[in-house]
C-alpha positions as CSV (number, residue, x, y, z in Angstrom):
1,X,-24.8,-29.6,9.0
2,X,-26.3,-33.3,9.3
3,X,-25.4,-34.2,5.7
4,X,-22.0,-33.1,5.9
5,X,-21.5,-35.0,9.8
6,X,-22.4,-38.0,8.1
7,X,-20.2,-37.8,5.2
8,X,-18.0,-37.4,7.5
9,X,-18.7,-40.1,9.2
10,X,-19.2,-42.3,6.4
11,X,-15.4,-41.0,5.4
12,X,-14.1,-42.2,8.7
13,X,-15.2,-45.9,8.6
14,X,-13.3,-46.2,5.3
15,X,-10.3,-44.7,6.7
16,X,-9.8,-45.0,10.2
17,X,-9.4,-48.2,12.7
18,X,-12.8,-49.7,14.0
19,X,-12.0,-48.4,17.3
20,X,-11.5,-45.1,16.0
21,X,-14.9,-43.1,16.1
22,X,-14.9,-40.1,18.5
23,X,-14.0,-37.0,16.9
24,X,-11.6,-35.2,19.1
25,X,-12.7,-32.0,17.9
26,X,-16.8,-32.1,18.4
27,X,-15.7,-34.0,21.8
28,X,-18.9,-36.7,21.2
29,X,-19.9,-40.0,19.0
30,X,-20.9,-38.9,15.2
31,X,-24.7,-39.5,14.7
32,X,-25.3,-42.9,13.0
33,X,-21.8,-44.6,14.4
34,X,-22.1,-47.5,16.3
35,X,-18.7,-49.7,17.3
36,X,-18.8,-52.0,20.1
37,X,-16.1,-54.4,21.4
38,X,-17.5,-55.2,25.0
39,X,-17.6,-59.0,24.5
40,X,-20.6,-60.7,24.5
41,X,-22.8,-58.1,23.1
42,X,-25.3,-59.2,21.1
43,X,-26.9,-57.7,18.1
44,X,-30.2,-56.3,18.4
45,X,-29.1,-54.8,21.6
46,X,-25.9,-53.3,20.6
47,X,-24.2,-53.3,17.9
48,X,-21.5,-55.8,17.3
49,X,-18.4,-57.0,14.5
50,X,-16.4,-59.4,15.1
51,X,-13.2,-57.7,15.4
52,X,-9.7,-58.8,14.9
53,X,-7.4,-59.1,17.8
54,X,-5.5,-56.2,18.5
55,X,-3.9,-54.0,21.0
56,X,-4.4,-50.7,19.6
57,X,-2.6,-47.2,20.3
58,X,-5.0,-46.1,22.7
59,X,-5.3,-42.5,20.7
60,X,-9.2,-42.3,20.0
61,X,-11.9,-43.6,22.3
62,X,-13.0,-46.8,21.2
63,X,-17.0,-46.3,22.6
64,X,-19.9,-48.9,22.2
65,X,-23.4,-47.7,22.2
66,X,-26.5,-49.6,23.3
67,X,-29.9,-48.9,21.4
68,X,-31.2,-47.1,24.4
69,X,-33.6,-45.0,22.1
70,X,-32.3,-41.9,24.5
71,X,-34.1,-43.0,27.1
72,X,-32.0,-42.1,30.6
73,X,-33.6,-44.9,32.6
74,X,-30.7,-48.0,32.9
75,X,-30.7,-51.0,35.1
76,X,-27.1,-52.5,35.5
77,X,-26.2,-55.9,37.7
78,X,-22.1,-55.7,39.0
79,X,-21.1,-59.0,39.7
80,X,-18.1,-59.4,41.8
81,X,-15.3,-62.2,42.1
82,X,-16.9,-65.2,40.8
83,X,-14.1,-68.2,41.0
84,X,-16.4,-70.6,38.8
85,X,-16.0,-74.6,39.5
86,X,-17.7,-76.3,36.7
87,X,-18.3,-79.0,39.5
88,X,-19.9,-76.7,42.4
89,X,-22.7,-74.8,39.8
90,X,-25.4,-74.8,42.1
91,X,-25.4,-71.5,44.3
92,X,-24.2,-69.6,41.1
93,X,-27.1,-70.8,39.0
94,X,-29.0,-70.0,41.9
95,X,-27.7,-66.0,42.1
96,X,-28.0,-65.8,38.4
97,X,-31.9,-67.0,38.5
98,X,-32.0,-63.9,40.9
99,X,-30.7,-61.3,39.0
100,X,-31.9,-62.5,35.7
101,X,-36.1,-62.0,37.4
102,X,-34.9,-58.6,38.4
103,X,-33.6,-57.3,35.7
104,X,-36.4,-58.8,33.7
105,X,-38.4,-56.3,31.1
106,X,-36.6,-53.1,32.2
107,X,-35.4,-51.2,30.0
108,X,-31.5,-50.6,29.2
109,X,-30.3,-53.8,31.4
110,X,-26.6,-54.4,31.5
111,X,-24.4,-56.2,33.5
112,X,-20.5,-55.9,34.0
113,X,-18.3,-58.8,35.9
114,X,-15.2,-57.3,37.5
115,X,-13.4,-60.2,36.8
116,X,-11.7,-63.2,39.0
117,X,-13.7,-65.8,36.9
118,X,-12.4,-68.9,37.7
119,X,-11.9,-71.3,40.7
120,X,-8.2,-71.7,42.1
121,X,-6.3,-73.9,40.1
122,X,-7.9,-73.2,37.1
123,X,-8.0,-69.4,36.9
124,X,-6.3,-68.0,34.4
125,X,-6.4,-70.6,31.9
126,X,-8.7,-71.1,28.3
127,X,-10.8,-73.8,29.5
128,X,-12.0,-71.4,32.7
129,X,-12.5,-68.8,30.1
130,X,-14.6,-70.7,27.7
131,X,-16.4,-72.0,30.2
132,X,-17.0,-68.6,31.9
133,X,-18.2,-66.8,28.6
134,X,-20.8,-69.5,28.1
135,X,-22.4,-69.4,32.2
136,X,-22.2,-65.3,31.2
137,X,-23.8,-65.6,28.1
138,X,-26.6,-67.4,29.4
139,X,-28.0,-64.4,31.5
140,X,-28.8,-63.0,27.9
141,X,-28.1,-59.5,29.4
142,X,-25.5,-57.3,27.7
143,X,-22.2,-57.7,29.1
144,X,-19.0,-55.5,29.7
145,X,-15.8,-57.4,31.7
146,X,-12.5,-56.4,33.1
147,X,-9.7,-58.7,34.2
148,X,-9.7,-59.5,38.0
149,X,-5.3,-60.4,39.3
150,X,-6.2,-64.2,38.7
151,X,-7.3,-64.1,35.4
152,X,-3.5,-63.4,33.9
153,X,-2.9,-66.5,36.4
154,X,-2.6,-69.2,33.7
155,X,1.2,-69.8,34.0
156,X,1.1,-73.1,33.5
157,X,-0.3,-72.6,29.9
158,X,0.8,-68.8,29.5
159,X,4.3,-67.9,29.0
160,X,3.6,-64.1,29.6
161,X,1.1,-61.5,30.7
162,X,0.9,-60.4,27.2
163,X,-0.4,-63.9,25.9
164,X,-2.8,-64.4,28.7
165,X,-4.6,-61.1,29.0
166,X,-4.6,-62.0,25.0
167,X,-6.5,-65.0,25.4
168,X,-8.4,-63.5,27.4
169,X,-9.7,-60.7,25.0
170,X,-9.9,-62.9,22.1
171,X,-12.0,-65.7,24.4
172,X,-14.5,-62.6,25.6
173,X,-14.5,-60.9,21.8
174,X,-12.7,-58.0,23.2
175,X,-10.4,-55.8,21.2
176,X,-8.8,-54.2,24.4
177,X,-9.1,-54.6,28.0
178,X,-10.9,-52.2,28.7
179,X,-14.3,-50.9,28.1
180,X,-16.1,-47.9,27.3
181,X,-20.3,-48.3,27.1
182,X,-23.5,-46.2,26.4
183,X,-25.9,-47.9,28.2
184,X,-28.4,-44.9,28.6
185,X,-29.0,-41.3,27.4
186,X,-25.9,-39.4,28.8
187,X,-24.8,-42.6,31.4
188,X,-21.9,-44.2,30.4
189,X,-20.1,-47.2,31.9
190,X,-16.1,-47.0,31.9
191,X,-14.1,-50.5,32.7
192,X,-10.4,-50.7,33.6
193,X,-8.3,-54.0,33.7
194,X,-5.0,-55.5,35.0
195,X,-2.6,-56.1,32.7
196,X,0.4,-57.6,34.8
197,X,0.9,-60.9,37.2
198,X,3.8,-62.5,36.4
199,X,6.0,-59.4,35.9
200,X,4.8,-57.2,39.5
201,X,7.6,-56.4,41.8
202,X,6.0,-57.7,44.7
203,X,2.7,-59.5,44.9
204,X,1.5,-61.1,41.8
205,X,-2.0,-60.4,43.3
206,X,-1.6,-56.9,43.2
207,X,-4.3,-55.1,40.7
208,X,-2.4,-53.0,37.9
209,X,-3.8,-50.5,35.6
210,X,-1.1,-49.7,33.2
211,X,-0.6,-45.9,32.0
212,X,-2.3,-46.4,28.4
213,X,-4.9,-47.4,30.3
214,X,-4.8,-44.1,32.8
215,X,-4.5,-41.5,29.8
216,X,-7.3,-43.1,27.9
217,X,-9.5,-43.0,30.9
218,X,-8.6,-39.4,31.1
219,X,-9.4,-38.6,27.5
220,X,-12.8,-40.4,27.9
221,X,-13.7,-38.4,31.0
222,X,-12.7,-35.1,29.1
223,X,-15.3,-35.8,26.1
224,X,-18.4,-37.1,28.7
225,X,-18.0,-33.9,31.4
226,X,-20.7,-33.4,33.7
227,X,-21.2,-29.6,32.3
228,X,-22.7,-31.9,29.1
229,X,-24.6,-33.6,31.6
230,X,-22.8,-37.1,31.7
231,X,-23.1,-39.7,34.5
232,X,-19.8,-42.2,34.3
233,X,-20.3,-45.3,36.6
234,X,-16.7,-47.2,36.9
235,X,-15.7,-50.6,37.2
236,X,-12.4,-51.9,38.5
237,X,-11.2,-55.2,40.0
238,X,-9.7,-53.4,42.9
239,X,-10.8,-49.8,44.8
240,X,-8.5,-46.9,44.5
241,X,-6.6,-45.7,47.4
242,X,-8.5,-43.1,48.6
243,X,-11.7,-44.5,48.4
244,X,-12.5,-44.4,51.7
245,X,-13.4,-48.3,52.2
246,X,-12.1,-49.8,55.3
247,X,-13.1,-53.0,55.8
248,X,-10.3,-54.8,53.8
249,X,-8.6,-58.3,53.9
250,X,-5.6,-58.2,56.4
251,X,-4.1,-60.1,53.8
252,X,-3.8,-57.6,51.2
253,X,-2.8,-55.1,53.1
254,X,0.1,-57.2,54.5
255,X,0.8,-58.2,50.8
256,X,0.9,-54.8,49.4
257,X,-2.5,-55.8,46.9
258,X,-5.4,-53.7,48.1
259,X,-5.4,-51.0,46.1
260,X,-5.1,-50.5,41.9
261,X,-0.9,-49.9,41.5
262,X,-0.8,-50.4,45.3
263,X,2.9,-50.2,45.0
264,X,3.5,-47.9,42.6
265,X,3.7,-44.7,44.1
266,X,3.5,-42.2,41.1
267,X,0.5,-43.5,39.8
268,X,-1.4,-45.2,42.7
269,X,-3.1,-41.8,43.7
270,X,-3.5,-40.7,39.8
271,X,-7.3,-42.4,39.9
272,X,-8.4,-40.1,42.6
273,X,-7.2,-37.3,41.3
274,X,-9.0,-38.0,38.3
275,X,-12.1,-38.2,40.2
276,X,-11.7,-34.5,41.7
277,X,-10.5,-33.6,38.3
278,X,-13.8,-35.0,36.8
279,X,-17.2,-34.4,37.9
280,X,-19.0,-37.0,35.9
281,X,-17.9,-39.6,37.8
282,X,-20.8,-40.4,40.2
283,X,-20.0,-43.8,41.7
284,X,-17.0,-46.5,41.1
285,X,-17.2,-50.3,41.8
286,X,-15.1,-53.1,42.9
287,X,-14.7,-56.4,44.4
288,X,-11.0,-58.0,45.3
289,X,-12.1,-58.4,49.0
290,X,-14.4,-61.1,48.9
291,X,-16.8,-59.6,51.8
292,X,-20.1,-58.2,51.9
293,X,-22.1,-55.2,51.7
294,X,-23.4,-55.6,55.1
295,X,-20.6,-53.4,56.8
296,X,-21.4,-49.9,57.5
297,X,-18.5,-48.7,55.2
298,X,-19.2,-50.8,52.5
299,X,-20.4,-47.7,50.4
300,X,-18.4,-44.4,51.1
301,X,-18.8,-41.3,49.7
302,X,-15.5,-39.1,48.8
303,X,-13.6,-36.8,46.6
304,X,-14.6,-33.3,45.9
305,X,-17.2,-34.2,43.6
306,X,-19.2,-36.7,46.3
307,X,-18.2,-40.2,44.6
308,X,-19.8,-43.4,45.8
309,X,-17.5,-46.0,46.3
310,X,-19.0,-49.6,46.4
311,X,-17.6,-52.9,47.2
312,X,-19.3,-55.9,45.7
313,X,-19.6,-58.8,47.1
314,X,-19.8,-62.6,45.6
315,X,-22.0,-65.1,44.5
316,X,-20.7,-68.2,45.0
317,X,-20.4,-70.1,48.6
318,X,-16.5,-70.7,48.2
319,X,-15.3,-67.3,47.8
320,X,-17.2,-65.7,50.5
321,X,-15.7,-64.9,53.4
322,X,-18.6,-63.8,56.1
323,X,-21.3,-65.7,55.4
324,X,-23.4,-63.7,53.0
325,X,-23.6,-64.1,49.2
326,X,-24.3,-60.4,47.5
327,X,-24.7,-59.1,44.1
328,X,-24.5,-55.5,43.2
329,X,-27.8,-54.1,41.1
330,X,-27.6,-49.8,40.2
331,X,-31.1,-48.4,39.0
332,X,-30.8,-45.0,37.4
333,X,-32.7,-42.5,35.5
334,X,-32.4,-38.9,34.7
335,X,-33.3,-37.6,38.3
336,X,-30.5,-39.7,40.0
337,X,-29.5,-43.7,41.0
338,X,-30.4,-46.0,43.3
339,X,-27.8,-48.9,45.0
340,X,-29.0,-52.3,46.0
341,X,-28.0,-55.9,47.6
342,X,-29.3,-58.4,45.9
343,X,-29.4,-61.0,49.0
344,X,-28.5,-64.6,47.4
345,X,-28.4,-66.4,50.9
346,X,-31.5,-64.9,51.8
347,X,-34.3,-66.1,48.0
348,X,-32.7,-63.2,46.4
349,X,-34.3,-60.5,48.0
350,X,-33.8,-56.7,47.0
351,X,-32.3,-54.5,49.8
352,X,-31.7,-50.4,48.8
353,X,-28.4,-48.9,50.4
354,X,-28.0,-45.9,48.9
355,X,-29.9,-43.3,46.8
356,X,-28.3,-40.4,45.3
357,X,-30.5,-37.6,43.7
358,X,-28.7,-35.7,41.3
359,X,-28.6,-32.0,42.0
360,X,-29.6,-29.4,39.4
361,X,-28.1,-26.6,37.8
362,X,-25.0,-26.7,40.0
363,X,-26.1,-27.7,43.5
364,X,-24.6,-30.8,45.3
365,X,-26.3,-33.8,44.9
366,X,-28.6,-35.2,47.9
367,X,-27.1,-38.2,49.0
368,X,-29.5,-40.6,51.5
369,X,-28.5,-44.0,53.0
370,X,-31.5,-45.8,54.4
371,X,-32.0,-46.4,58.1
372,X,-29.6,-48.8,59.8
373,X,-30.8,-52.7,59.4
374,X,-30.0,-55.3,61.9
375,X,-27.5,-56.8,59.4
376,X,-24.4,-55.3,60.1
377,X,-20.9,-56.7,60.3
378,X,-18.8,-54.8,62.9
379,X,-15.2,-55.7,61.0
380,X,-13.1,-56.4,64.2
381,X,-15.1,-58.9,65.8
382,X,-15.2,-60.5,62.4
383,X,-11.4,-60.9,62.1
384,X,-10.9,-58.2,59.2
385,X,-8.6,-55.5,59.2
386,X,-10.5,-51.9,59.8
387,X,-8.6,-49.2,58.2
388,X,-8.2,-45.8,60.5
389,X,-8.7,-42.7,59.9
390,X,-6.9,-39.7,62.0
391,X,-9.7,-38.2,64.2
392,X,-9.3,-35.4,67.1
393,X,-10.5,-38.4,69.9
394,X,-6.7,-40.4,68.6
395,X,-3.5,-39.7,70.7
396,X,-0.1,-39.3,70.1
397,X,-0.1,-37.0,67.2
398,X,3.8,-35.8,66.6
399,X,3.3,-32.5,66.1
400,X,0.9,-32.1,68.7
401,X,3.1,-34.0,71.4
402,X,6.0,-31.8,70.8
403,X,4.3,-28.2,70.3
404,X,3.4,-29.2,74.4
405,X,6.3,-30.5,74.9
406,X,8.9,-28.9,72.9
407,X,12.2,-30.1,74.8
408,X,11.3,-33.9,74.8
409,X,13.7,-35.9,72.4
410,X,11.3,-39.1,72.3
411,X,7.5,-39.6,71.8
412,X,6.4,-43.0,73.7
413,X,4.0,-44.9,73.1
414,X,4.0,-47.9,75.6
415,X,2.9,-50.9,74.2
416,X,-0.2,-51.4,76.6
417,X,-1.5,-48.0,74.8
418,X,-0.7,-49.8,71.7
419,X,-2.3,-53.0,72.1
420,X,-5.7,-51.4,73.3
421,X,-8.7,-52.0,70.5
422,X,-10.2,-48.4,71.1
423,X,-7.0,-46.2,71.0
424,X,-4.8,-45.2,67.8
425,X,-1.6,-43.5,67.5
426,X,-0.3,-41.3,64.8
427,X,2.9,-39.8,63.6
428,X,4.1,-37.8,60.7
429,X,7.4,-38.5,60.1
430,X,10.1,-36.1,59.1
431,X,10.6,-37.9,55.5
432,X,6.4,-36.9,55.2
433,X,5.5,-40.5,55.9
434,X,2.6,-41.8,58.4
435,X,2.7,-44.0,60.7
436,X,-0.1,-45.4,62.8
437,X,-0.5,-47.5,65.9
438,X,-3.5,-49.5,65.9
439,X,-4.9,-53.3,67.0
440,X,-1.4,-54.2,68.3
441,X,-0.4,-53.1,64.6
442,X,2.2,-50.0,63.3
443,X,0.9,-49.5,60.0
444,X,2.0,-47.4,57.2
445,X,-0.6,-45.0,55.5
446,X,-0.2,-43.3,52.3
447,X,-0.1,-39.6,53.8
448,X,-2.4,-38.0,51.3
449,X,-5.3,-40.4,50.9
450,X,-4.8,-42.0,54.7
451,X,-5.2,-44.9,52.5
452,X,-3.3,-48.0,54.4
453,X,-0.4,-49.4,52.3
454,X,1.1,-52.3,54.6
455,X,2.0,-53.4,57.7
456,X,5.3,-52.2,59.2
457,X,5.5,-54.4,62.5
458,X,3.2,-57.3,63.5
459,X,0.9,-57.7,66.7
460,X,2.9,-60.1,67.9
461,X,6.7,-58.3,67.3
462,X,4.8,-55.4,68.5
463,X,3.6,-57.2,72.2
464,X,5.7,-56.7,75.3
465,X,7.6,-53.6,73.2
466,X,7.2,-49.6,72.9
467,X,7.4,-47.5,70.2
468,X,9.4,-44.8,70.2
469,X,9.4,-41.9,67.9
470,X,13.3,-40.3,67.8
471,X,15.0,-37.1,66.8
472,X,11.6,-35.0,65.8
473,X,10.4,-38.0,63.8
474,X,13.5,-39.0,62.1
475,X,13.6,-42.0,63.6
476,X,11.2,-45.1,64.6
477,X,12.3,-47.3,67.1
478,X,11.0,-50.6,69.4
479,X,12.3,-50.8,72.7
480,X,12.1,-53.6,75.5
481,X,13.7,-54.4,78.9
482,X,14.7,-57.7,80.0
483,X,17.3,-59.3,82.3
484,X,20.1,-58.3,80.2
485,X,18.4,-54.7,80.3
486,X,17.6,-52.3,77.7
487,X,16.6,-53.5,73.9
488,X,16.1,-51.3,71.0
489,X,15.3,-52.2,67.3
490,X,15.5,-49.6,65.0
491,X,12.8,-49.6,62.4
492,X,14.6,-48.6,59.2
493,X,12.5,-47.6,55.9
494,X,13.1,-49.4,52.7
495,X,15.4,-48.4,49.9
496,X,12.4,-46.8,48.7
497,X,11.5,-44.7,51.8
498,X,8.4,-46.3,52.7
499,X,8.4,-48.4,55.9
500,X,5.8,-51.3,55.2
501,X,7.4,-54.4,54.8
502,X,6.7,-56.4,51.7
503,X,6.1,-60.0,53.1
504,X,5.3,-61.6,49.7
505,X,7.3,-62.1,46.6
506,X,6.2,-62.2,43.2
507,X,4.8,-65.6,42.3
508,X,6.7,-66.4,39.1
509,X,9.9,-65.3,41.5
510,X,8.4,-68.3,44.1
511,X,7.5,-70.8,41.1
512,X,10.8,-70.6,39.9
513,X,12.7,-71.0,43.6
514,X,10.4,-74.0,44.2
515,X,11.7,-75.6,40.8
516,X,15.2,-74.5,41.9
517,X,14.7,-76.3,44.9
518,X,13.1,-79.2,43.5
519,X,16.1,-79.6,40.7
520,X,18.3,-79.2,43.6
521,X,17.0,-81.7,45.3
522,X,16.6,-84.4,42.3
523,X,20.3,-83.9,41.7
524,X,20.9,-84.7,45.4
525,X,19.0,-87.7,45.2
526,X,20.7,-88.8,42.1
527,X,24.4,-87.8,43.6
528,X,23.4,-89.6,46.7
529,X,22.6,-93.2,44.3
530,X,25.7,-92.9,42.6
531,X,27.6,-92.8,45.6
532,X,25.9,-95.4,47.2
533,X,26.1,-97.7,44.3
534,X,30.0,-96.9,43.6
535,X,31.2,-97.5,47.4
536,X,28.9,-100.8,46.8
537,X,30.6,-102.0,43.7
538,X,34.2,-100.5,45.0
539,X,33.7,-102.9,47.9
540,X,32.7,-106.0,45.5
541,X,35.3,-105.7,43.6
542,X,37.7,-105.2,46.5
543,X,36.7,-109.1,47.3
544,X,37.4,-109.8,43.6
545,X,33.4,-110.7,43.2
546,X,34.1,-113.9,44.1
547,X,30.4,-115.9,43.7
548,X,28.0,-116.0,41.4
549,X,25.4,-113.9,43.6
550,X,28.1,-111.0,44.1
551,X,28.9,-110.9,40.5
552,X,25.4,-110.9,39.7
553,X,24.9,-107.6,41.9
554,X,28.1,-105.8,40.7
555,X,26.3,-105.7,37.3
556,X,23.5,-104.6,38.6
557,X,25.4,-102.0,40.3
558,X,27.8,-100.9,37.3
559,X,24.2,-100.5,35.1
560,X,22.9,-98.0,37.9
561,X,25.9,-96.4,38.0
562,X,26.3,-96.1,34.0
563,X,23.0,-94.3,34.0
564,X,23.9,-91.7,36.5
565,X,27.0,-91.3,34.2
566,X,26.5,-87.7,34.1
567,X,28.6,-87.3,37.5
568,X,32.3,-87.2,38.1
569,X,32.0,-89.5,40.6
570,X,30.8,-92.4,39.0
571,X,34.5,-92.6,36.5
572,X,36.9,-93.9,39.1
573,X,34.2,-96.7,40.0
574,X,33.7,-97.1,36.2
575,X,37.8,-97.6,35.2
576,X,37.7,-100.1,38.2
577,X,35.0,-102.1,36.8
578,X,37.3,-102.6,33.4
């Protein structure tokens, strides 16, 4: 009964880890346990210890659970990339004066930061996260955090991922990286972080979720189902390929950085699995892009289950990218939640997006997105890159090219097709991969979510060129006619099978060739002196250093030459000068 639960319970804070208070076996928190290790929780509000740093097997759930009294009404703020300059304050105090008068007197607030806290240059580093955790810690509003890809990039003061994403946790009182929070009767908050920067194949920028990290999120989901009547809200740096959003940052899809584990392929689709696998999860945010809520995709809905996917915008004036300054605020209860903009650029006005009602006993939830406002951002005429979707009005569909024409050997697609806005073109390759023509762009999707992974050829390789689709889709090819006739240019996959081109190295791979090139270019300069000086002295001493004036330079010479010693060259000049 009761007693014996909390026996039990008092039995399992004398003998198992602090982290270690879900009972596999019952599938829920033991009455009376309370563990947090969210960071800048305070007591009162939740519970708190100061724990020691660790990284713990991730075997048992390591839950924290706010005094919510089992009331189901929650208010929660999602701050997105923040890039703090302790010198440039102003328009950040300014958002946080916003949110702070909203969420002020209701019941169950929280707020979670999805990371990228510091301004470039000093991201990454202790001072940007001490001076973080204080600007946080002055909302007074409990606080959950995950890392963002430039918060592991102290390399400067950080030999490894491993001591930064340490620093880190111990600078944010966090025992892991990621987060696990009661915040309201049956809603729980579930945070994932990065874990890698220097040591990513490709693009240090890309956001990683290591597989711990995966199977603990999967154990959490498991033990809060939505047959028990749990609502998990989740908070990455990054989306998840397959969320839907498409209004994304050319840039990260040209640096293979948009998604979580954008390059990975056997875990990259894992997190939307687990979202048809789970029914409890009801909406999942994320920032990385740096653009607004104001694009008509800015909030999808997806999966088998009817997830919201939200992208968050940012507070601060530097890190914007379209001209609006946007915070993320959730407002729940037990009948469904609510999504707003909180408008910084505009006094910090409240704008509803969404509203889903939850349904009962089984039925679908009713989903309702308020009336269009006058605010949207169409993506193209704002210079972004707007992610496709196949549709029945595209052209050029493989498959449906050759069931019409089943003797035709090539599948063109001239380049004036190719280079129109309001047409896109779309293969399935033999090898299962897609390809699609779009903007001047071929672009490689990822052929089960249709999520974009990268950009295979360039508008401007593209212009003046068509593509052509060989050999039933085994083989990709550009061709163009000039005066010395007929070009092609075979479009080859990578060693991996994918065909998007990875433009951008890893950045520890780039720091280190810069130093290369910079010692290279040092020992140059210093080879360069020592010749110079030797062929100088060699000539002085040809003339027997005859006047006072010459002699005085050959020893001026011979010391330059002594301290660039090091060289071979400098010992026949030296034996001469004995």
């Amino acid at each position: 009964g009761q007693d014996m639960q909390r026996s039990l319970c008092l039995l399992l804070l004398f003998a198992a880890p602090a982290h270690s208070f879900l009972n596999p076996a019952l599938g829920r928190v033991l009455p009376g346990c309370r563990t947090c290790h969210g960071g800048s929780l305070r007591a009162g509000r939740m519970a708190n210890r100061s724990p020691k740093l660790q990284t713990p097997k991730m075997i048992a759930i390591d839950k924290s659970i706010k005094d919510h009294d089992c009331t189901p009404e929650f208010h929660v703020a999602v701050l997105g990339d923040l890039h703090l300059d302790p010198s440039d304050m102003e328009l950040h105090d300014e958002g946080r004066k916003h949110i702070v008068d909203l969420l002020r007197d209701k019941p169950n607030s929280h707020m979670v930061s999805l990371g990228d806290l510091g301004a470039y240059g000093s991201a990454g580093t202790s001072e940007n996260f001490e001076f973080t955790k204080k600007w946080l810690d002055s909302f007074k509003i409990d606080l959950d955090i995950v890392t963002g890809n430039h918060d592991l990039e102290g390399v400067d003061e950080f030999f490894s991922d491993k001591e930064n994403l340490e620093a880190w946790m111990k600078a944010f009182n966090k025992r892991t990286p990621y987060f696990c929070t009661e915040i309201a009767e049956k809603v729980l908050c579930v945070g994932l972080s990065t874990v890698r920067f220097r040591d990513t194949s490709y693009s240090s920028h890309e956001v990683y979720v290591d597989q711990e990290q995966i199977e603990w999120f999967d154990r959490v989901l498991e033990h809060h189902s939505a047959k028990d009547g749990w609502k998990v809200l989740v908070f990455t740096h990054a989306p998840i390929m397959g969320s839907g959003l498409r209004t994304l940052q050319g840039v990260h899809i040209k640096n293979g950085c948009a998604w979580i584990n954008h390059t990975e392929e056997k875990t990259r689709r894992k997190f939307f699995e687990l979202c048809n696998k789970h029914a409890c999860i009801r909406a999942w945010f994320s920032g990385h892009f740096h653009l607004s809520h104001d694009y008509e995709e800015s909030i999808t809905i997806n999966g088998d289950h009817d997830v919201a996917f939200v992208q968050v915008g940012v507070i601060g004036e530097k890190s914007m990218r379209d001209g609006r300054r946007q915070t993320r605020l959730v407002r729940g209860d037990s009948k469904g939640i609510r999504i707003f903009t909180v408008n910084h650029h505009q006094g910090g006005g409240e704008r509803l997006d969404m509203e889903m009602i939850f349904g009962e006993e089984g039925k679908p939830d009713k989903i309702h997105f308020p009336k269009e406002h006058d605010e949207w951002i169409v993506p193209s005429s704002a210079g972004w890159f707007s992610a496709r979707t196949p549709s029945a009005e595209d052209g050029c569909f493989l498959d449906s090219f050759l069931s019409e024409n089943p003797d035709a050997d090539l599948v063109p697609v001239s380049s004036v097709l190719a280079e129109k806005k309001d047409v896109v073109c779309w293969w399935h390759m033999a090898d299962g991969r897609v390809l699609g023509v779009h903007d001047g762009l071929l672009v490689e999707y990822d052929p089960t979510t249709l999520a974009p992974l990268g950009v295979v050829v360039e508008e401007k390789a593209m212009a003046g060129k068509e593509l052509m689709i060989v050999d039933n889709g085994n083989v990709a090819m550009l061709v163009s006619e000039g005066p010395e006739g007929v070009k092609t240019e075979v479009i080859h996959p990578n060693d991996d099978g994918s065909y998007w081109r990875k433009f951008q190295r890893n950045k520890m791979a780039r720091i280190r060739q810069k130093q290369r090139e910079e010692m290279a270019k040092k020992a140059a300069e210093r080879l360069f002196m020592n010749r110079s000086a030797g062929d100088r002295l060699r000539s002085l001493l040809a003339d027997k250093i005859a006047d006072d004036s010459s002699r005085a330079e050959a020893l001026k010479l011979l010391d330059e030459v002594l301290k660039q010693s090091q060289t071979s060259l400098s010992k026949p000049v030296l034996e001469n000068a004995k």
